[in-house]
LOMARKE-118613 format. One line per 3 residues: number of its first residue (from 1); their letters; for each residue x, y, z of N, C-alpha, C, CB. Coordinates in pm, whole numbers, plus 50000, padded with zeros to 5 digits. Glycine has a CB too. Example, Ala and Ser with C-alpha at 12.3 -4.5 7.8 and 13.67 -1.06 7.14 Angstrom:
BEGIN
1> as> 51319,49431,50780,51230,49550,50780,51320,49670,50780,51131,49553,50905  51285,49775,50708,51367,49894,50714,51290,50003,50787,51408,49940,50572 $
//
This chain:
BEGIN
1> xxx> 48347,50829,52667,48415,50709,52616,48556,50703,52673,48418,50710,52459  48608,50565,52729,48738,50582,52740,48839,50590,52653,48767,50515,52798  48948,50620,52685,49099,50675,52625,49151,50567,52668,49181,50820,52679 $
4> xxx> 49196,50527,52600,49337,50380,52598,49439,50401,52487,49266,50195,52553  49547,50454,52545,49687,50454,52472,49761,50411,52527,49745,50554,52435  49829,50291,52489,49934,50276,52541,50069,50298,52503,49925,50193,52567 $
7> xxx> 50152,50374,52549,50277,50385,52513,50363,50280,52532,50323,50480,52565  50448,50255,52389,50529,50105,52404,50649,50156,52414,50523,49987,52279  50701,50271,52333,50851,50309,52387,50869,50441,52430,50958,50291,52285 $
10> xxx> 50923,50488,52533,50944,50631,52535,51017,50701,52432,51001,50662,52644  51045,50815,52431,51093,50912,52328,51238,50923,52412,50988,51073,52302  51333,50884,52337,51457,50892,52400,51535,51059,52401,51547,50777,52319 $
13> xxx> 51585,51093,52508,51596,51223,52512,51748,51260,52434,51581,51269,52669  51839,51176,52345,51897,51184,52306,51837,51259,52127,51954,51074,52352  51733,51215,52113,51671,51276,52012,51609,51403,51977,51607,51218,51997 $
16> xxx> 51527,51430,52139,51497,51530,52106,51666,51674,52126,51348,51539,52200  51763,51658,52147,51864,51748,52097,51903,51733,51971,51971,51745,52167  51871,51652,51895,51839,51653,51765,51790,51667,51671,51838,51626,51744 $
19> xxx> 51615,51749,51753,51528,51762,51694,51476,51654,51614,51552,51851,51644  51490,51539,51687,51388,51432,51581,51317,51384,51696,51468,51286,51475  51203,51459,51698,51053,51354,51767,50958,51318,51660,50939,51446,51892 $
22> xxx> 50965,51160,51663,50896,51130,51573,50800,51059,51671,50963,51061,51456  50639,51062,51624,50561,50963,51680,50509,50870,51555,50442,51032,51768  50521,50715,51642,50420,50694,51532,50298,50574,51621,50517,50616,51366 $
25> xxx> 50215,50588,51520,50084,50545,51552,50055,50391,51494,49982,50654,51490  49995,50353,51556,49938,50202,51469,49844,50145,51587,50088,50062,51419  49750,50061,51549,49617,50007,51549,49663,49937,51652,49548,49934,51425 $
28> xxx> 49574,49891,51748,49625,49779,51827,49487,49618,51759,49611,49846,52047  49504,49542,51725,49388,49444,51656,49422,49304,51682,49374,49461,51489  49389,49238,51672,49350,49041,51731,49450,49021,51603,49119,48936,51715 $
31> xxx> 49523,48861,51662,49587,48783,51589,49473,48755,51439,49630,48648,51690  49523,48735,51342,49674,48727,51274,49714,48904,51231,49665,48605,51101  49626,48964,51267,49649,49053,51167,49763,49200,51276,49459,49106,51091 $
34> xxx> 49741,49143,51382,49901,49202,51463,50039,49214,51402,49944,49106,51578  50056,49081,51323,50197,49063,51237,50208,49162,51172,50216,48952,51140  50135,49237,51089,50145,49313,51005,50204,49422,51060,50043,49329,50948 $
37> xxx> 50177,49482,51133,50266,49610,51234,50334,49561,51297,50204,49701,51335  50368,49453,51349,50454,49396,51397,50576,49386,51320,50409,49297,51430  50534,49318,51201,50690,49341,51058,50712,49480,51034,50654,49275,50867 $
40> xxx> 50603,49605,51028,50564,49723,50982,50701,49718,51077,50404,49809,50999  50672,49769,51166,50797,49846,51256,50889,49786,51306,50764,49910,51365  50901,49645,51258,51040,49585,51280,51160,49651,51141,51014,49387,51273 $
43> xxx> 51045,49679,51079,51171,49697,50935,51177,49863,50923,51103,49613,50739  51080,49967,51019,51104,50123,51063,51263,50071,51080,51003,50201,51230  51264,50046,51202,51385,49970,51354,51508,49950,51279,51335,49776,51442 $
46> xxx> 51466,49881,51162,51594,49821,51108,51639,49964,51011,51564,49651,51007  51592,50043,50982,51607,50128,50874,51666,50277,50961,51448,50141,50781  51571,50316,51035,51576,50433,51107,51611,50396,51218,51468,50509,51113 $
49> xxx> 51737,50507,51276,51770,50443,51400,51786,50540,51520,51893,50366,51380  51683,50651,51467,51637,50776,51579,51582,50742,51687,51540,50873,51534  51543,50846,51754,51422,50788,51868,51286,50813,51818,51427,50866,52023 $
52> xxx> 51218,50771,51837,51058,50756,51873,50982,50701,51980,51006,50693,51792  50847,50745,51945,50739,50727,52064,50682,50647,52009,50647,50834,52118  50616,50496,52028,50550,50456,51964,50393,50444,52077,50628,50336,51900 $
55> xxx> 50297,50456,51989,50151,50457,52056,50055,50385,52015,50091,50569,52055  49992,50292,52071,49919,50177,51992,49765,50283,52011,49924,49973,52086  49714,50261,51933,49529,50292,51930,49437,50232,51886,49482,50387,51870 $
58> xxx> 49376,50219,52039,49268,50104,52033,49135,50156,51930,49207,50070,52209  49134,50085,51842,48967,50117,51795,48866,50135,51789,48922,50103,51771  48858,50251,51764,48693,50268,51863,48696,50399,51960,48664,50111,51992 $
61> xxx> 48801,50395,52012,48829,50474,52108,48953,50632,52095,48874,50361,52202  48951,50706,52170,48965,50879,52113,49114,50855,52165,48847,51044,52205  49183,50935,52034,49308,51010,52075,49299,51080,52243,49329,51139,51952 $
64> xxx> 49432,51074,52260,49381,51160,52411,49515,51284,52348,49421,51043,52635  49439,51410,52310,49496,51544,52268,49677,51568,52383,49334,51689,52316  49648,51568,52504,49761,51572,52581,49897,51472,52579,49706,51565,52694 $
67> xxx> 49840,51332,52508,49983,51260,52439,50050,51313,52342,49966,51135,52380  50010,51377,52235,50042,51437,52124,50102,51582,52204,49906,51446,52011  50077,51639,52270,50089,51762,52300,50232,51717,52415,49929,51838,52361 $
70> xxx> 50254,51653,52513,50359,51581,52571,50485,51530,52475,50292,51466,52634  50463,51468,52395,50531,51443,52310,50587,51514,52224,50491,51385,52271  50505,51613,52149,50552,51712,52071,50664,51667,51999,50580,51826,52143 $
73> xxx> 50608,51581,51883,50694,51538,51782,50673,51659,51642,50648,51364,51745  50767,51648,51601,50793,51716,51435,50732,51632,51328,50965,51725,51387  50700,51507,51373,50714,51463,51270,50604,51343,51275,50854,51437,51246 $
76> xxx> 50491,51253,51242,50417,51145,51299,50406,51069,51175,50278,51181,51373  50421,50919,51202,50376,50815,51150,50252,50755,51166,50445,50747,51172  50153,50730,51077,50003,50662,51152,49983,50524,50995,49807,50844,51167 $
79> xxx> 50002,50410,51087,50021,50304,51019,49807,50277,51004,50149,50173,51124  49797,50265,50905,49656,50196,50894,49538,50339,50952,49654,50024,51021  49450,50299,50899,49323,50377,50875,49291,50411,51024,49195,50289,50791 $
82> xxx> 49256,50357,51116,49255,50396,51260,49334,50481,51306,49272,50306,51335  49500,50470,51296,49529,50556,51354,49555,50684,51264,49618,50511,51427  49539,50696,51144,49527,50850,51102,49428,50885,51097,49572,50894,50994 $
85> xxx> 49344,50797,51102,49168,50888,51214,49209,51001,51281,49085,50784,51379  49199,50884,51373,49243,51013,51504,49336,51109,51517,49281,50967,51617  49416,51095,51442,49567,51172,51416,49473,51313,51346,49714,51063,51273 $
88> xxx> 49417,51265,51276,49382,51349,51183,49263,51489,51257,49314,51242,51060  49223,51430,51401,49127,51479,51502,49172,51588,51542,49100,51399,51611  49323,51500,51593,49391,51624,51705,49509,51744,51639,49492,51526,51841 $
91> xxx> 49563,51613,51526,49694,51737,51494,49680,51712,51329,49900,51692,51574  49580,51771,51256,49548,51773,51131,49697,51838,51029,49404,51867,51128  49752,51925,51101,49873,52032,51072,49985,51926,50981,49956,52104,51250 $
94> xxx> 49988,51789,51057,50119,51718,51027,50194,51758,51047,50155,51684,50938  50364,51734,50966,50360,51659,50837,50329,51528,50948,50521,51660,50714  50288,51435,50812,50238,51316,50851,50284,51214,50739,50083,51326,50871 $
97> xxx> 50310,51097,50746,50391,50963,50711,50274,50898,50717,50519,50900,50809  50216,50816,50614,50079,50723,50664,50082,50642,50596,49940,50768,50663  50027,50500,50621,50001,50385,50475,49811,50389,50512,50110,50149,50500 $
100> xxx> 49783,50482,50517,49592,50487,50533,49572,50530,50405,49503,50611,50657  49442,50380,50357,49421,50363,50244,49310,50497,50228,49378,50210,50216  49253,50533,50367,49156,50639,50353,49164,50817,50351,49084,50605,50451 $
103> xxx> 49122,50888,50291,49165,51012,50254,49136,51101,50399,49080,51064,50112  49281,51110,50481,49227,51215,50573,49315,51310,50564,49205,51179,50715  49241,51421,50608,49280,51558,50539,49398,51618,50666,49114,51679,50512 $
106> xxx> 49490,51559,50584,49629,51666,50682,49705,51779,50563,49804,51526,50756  49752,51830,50616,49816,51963,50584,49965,51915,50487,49856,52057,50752  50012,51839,50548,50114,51781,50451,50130,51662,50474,50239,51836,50451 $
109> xxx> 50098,51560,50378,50089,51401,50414,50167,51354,50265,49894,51328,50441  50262,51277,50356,50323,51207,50265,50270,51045,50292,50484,51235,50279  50223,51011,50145,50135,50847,50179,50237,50733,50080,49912,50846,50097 $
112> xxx> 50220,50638,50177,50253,50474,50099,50179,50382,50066,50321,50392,50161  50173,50400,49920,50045,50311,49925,50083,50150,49853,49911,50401,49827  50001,50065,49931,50071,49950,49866,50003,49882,49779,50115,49860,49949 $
115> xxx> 50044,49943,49670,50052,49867,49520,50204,49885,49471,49936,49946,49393  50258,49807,49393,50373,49821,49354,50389,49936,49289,50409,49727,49290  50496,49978,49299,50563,50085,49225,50625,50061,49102,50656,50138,49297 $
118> xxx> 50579,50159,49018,50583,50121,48882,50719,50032,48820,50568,50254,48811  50793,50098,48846,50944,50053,48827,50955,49908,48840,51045,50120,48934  50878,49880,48972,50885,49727,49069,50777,49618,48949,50779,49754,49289 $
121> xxx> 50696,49716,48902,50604,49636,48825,50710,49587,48715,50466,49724,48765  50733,49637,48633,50772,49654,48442,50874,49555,48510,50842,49847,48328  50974,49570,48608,51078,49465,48636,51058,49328,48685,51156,49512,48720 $
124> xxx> 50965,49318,48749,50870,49180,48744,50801,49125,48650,50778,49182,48817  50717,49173,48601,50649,49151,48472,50762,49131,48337,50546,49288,48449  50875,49195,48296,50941,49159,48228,51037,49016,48234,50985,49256,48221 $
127> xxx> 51058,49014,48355,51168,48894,48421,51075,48788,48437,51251,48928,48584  50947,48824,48484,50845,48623,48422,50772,48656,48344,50724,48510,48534  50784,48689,48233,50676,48709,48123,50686,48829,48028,50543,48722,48190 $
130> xxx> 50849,48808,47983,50877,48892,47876,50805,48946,47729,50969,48841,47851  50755,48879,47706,50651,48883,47584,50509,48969,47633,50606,48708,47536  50520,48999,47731,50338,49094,47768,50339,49214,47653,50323,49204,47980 $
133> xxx> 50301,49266,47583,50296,49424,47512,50150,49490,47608,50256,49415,47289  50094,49406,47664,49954,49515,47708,49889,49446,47825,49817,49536,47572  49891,49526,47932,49809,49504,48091,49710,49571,48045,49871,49569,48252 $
136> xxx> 49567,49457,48097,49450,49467,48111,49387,49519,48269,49413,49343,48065  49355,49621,48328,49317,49654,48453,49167,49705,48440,49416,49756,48514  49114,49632,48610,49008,49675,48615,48995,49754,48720,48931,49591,48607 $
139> xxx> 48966,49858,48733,48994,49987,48849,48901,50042,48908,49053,50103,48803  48914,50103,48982,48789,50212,49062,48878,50357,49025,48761,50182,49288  48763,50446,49025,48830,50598,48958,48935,50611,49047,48727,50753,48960 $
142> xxx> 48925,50615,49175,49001,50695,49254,49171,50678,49257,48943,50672,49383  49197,50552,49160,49347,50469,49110,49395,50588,48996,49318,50271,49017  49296,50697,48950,49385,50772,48772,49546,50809,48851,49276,51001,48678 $
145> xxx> 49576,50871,48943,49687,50922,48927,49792,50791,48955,49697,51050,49019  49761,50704,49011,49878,50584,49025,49835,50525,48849,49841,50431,49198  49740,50522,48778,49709,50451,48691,49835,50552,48564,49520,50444,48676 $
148> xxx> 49833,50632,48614,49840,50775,48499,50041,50707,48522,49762,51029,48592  50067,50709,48626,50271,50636,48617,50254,50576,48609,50397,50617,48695  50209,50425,48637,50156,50286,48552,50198,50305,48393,49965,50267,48561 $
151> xxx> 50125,50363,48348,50104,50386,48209,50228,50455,48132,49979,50471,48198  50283,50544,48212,50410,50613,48148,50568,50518,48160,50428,50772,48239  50526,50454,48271,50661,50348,48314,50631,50234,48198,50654,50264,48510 $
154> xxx> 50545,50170,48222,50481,50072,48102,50509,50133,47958,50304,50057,48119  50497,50248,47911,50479,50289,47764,50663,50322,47747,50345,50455,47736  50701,50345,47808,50879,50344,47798,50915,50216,47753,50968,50369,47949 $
157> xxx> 50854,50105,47773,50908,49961,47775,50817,49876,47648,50881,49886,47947  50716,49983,47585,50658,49948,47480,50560,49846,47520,50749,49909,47385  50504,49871,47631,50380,49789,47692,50275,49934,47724,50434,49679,47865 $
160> xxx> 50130,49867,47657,50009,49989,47697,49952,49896,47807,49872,50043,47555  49872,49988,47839,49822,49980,48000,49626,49944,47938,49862,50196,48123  49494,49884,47918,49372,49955,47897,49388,49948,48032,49240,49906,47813 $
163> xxx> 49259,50043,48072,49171,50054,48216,49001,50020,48169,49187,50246,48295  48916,49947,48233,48820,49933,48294,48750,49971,48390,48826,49875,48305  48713,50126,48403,48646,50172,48540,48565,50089,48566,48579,50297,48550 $
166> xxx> 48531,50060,48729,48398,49971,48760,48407,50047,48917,48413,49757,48748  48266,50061,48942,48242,50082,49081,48134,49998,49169,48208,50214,49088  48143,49900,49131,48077,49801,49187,48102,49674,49131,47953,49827,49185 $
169> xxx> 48087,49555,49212,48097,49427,49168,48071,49363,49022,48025,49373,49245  47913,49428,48994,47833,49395,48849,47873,49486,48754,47671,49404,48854  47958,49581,48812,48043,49655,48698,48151,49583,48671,48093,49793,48731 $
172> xxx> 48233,49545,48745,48340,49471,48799,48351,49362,48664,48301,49400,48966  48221,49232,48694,48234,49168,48609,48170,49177,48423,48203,49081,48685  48150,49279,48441,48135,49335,48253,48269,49372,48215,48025,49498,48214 $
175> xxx> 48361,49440,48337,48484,49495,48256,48585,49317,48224,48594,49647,48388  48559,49264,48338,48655,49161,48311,48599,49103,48218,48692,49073,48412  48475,49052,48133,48406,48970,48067,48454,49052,47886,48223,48972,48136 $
178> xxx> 48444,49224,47939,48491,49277,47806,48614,49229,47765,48502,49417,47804  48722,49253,47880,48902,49271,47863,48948,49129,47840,48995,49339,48020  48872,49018,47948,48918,48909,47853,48847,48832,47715,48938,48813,47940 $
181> xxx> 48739,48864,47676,48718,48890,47512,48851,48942,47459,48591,49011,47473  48884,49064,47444,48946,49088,47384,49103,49104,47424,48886,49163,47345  49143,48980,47468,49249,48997,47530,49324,48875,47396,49238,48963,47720 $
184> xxx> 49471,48861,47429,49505,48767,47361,49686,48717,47437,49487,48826,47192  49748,48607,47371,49834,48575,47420,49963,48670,47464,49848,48491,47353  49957,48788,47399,50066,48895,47429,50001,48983,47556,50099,49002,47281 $
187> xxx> 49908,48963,47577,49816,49056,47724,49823,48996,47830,49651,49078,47722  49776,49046,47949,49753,48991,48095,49679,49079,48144,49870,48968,48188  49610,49018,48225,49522,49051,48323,49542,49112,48451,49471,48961,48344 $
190> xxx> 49542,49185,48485,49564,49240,48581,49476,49245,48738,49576,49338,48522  49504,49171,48833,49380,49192,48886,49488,49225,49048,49242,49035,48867  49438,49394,48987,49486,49485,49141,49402,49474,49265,49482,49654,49121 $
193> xxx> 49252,49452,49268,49172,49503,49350,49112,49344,49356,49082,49642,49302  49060,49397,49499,49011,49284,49579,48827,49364,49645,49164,49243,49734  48848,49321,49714,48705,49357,49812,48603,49365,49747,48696,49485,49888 $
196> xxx> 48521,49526,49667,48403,49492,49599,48388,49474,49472,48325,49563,49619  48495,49470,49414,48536,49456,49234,48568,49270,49250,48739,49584,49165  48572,49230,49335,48629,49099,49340,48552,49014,49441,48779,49106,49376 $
199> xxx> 48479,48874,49360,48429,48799,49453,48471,48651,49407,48279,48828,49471  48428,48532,49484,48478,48426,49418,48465,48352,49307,48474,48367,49469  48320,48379,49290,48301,48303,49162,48318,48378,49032,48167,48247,49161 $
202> xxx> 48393,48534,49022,48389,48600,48967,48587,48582,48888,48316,48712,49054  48650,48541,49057,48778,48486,49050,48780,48368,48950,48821,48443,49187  48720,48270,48995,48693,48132,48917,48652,48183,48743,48538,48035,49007 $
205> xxx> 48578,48239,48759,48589,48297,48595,48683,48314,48505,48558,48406,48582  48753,48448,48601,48823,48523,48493,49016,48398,48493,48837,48753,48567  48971,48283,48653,49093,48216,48628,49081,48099,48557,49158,48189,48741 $
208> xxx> 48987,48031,48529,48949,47972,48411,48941,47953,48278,48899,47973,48414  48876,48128,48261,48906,48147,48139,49036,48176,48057,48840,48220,48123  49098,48212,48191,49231,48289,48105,49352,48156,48074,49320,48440,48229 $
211> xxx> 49304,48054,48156,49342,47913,48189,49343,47862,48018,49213,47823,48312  49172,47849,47997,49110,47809,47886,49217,47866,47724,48944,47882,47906  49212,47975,47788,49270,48070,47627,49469,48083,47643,49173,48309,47633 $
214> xxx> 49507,48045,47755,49646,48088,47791,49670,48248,47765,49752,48000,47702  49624,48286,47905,49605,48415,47898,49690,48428,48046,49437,48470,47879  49782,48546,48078,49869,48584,48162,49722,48647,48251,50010,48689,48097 $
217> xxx> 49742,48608,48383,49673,48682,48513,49852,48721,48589,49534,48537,48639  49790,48842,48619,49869,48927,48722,49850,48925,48826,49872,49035,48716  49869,48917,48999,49751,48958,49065,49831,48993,49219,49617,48826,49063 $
220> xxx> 49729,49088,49236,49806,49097,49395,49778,49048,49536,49812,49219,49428  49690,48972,49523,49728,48849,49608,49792,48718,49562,49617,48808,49664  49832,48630,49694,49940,48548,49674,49853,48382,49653,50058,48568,49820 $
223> xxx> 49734,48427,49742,49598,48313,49703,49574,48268,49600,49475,48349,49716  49622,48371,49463,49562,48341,49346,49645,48302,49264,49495,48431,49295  49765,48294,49310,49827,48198,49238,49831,48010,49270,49956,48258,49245 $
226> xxx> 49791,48019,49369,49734,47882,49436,49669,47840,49300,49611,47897,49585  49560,47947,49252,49446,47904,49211,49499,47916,49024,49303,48011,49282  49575,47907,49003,49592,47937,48879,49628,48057,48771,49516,47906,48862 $
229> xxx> 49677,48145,48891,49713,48286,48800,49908,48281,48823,49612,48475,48897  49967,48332,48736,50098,48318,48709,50167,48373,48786,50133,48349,48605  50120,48529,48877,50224,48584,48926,50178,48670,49030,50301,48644,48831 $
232> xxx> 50196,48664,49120,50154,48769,49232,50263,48880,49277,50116,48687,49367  50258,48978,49253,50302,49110,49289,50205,49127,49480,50236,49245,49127  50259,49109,49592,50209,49158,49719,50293,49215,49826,50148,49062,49773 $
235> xxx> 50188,49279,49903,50304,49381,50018,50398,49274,50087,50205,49481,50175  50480,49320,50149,50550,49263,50255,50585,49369,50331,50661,49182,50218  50509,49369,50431,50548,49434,50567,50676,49460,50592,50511,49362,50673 $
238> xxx> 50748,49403,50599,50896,49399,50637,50945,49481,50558,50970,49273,50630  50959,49492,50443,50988,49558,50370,50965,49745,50317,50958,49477,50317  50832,49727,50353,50705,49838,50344,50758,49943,50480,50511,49745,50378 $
241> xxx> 50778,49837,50603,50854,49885,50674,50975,49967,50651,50872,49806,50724  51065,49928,50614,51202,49968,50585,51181,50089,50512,51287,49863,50506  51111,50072,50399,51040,50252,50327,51059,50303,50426,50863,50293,50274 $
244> xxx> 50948,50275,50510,50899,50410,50577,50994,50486,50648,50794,50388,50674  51086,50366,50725,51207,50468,50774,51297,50498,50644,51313,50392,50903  51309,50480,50559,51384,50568,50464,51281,50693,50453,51418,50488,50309 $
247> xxx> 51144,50662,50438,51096,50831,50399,51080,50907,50541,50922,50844,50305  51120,50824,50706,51119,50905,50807,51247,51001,50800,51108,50824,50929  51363,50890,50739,51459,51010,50746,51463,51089,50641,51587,50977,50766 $
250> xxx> 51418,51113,50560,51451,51141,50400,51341,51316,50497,51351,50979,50205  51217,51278,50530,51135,51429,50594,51223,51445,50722,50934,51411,50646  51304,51396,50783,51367,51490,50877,51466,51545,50861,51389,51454,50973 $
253> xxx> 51523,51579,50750,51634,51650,50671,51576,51781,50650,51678,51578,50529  51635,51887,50690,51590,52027,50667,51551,52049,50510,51711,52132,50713  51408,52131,50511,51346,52152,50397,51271,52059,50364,51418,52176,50307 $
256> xxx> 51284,51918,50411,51211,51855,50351,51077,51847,50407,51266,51754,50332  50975,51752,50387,50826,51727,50396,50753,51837,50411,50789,51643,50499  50779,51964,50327,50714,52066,50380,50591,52060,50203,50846,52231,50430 $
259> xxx> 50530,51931,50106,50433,51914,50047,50391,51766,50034,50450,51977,49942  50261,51771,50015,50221,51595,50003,50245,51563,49883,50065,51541,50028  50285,51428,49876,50321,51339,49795,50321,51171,49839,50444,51388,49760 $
262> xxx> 50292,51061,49705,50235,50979,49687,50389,50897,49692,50130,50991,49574  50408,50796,49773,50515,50683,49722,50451,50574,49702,50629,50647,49812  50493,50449,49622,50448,50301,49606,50557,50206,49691,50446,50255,49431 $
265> xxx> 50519,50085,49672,50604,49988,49717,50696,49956,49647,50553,49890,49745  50829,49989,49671,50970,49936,49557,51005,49786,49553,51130,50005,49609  50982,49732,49692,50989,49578,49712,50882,49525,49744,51073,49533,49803 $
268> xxx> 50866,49451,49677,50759,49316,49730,50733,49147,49745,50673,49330,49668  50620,49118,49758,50677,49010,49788,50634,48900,49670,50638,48977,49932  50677,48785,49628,50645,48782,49448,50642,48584,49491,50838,48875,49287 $
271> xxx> 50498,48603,49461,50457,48428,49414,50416,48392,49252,50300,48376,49507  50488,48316,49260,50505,48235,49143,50400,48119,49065,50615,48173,49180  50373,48096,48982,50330,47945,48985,50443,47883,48824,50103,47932,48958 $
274> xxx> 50451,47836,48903,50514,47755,48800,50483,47607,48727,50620,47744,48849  50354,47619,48730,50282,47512,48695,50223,47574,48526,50155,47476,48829  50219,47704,48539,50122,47782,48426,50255,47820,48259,50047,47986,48533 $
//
């Protein structure tokens, strides 16, 4: 199979007497969805102002072991599920910086994952919709430990959290059919997850009903407030960006990134409806 990497910036040699080689990785993929790494590492750029290597990776196709080994960074970034694939092939060791939603096994990985960060939540949610006492969520297991600070940030502010496990769609819609039964005007809905917990006419439901009863929807897309839900909590690249070079420099400070750990999104990006 061929090897296609292309290198977009060299590693400036002012860095490495500084000991900061950082690489980082990201997907190379078809319009629209380029923007997204495109803002991703415009807001690294704006934050961190070391050198790096940056390396696009085509999909589909193999790390080539001798870039990584040329480079010989301390330190790697791998934006999206593709490129900590392969990252994960050649230099499993890390430390590693990643927003991959998928579990690959490095040695010390520090991950960003984008759901809001708790803090970012309770301060949104309080500032349009002061009166909530209780988020309704419908989850997949693999959310307990983000669910588990959810719940402790929330219970400081005298708001409970329920959860709804579902691992499939037709699970999906029993939990929402339970939570908004028993939901009422001091609650909201929460709707974190998209893909197989979430389909359209399942959307149309739970935004209807909650329509019907004046019931708070939460949600993290920005679509659904189009459609009738009050408030969207979503990533913004640009921003998500800027993290990351705060947590590039925050692990190139002696002692640091030497265990894995979980960050959220502190900023995001927040649609409104103001019709509801």
């Amino acid at each position: 199979m061929a090897r296609a990497i292309a290198v977009v910036l060299a590693l400036l040699t002012a860095s490495h007497a500084l000991g900061e080689r950082v690489l980082i990785l990201y997907p190379q993929v078809r319009e629209p969805y380029t923007k997204i790494y495109q803002d991703t590492l415009e807001g690294i750029a704006e934050v961190y102002k070391g050198g790096h290597t940056l390396l696009a990776i085509t999909p589909g196709q193999h790390l080539e072991p001798g870039v990584i080994a040329r480079a010989a960074p301390n330190l790697y970034v791998a934006l999206g599920n593709d490129a900590a694939r392969e990252l994960g092939i050649v230099a499993p060791e890390g430390p590693v910086i990643t927003t991959a939603s998928q579990d690959v096994d490095f040695k010390v990985r520090h991950q960003l994952t984008y759901y809001p960060d708790p803090d970012t939540l309770i301060t949104q949610l309080q500032r349009f919709q002061p009166g909530i006492r209780s988020l309704f969520l419908v989850a997949e297991s693999d959310t307990d430990a983000y669910e588990d600070r959810v719940r402790e940030t929330l219970a400081r502010a005298g708001i409970g959290l329920r959860v709804c496990a579902a691992g499939s769609l037709a699970a999906a819609a029993v939990c929402y059919r339970q939570l908004l039964d028993a939901a009422t005007t001091r609650d909201a809905i929460w709707i974190l997850h998209g893909g197989k917990l979430l389909e359209p006419a399942l959307l149309t439901n739970i935004l209807s009903t909650a329509w019907e009863r004046q019931l708070t929807v939460l949600s993290s897309n920005p679509d659904h407030v189009r459609r009738g839900a009050l408030l969207s909590l979503y990533p913004d690249n640009l921003s998500a960006g800027r993290q990351l070079g705060d947590m590039i420099t925050a692990c190139l400070a002696p002692g640091k990134c030497t265990r894995s750990e979980t960050s959220y999104l502190r900023t995001m990006g927040v649609a409104l409806n103001e019709r509801t």
